[in-house]
N, C-alpha and C positions, 0 to 999 in steps of 0.2 A: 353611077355610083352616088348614093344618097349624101347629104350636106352633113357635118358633125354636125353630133348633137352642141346645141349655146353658139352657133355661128351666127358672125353678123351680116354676113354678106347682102340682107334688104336691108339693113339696119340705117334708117334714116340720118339716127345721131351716132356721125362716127367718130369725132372728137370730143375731146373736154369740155371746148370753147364752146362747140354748138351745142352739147348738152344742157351746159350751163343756162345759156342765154334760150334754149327752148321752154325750158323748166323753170327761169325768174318767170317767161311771157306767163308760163300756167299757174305760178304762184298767183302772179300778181292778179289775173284774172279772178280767183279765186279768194285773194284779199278784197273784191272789189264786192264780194256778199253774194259773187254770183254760183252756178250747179257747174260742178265738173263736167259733164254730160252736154251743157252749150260751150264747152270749149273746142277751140280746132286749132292746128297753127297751118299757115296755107304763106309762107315767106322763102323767100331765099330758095327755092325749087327745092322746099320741104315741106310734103302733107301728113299731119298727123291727127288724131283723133286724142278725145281722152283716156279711149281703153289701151289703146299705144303708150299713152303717155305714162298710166298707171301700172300699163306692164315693164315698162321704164325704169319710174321707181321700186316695183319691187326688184326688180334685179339685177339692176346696174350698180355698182357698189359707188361709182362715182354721182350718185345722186341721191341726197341725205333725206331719209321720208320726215324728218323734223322740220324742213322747210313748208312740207306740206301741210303739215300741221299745223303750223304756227300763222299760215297764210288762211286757212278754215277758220281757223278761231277768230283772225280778225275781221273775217268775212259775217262769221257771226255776232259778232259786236257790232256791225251795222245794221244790222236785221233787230238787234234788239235795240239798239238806238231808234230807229223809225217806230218800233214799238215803243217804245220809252214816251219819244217825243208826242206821239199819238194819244196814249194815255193821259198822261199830263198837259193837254191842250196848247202844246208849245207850237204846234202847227197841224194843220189839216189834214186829215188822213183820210183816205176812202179806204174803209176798215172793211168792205169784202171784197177786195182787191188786195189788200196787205194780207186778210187772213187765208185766202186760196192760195197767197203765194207762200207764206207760213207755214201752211200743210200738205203743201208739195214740197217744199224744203227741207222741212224733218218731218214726215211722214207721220203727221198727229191722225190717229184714229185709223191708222191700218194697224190691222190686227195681225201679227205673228202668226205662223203655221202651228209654233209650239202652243200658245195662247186661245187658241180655236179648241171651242167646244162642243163636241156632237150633241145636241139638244136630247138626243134618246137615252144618254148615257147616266145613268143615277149614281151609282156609284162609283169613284176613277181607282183604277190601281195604282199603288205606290210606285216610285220611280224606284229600282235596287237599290239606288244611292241615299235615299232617304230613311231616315229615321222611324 
């Protein structure tokens, strides 16, 4: 007999408490300026990944995605601090070492599938929605 569907029975975080305290570790890591994607939690005989973690916050109602958010934003306030402080000679930067990791961080100069243009194409058709 297969499992219901929404059952937790592998479900790593089976309490509150341990939710909690799993999800500060990912905030904080991710206040700390760094990728979601080097995160891991490997404590307490629980392994989880970030795409676990993420599948987490979408659908655990006991884990608020505004903590997520709030924890990225500060994360990027250190990235632009280093940037800041680099521009303005307030300290030393190896600027293609900050700028590689700047464009793996937010993805400066990957181009969209929607934004891709077939070079043989002269005229584009309108999208329905447009005017």
């Amino acid at each position: 007999m297969p499992a219901p569907k929404k059952n937790n029975y592998n479900a790593a975080l089976k309490n509150k408490e341990i939710k909690e305290k799993v999800y500060k570790d990912y905030c904080d890591h991710l206040a700390k300026g760094k990728m979601a994607r080097s995160w891991c939690y490997n404590k307490d005989g629980i392994q989880l990944t970030y795409e676990s973690m993420e599948r987490y916050i979408r659908e655990d109602e006991d884990l608020d995605p505004a903590k997520k958010k709030l924890a990225v934003i500060e994360g990027l306030k250190i990235w632009e601090g280093h940037c800041e402080d680099g521009a303005l000679c307030h300290r030393e930067v190896n600027t293609a070492c900050l700028q590689m990791v700047m464009r793996n961080k937010f993805g400066w100069d990957k181009v969209e599938k929607e934004e891709q243009k077939d070079p043989n194409i002269i005229v584009e058709r309108k999208k329905p929605d447009e005017s």
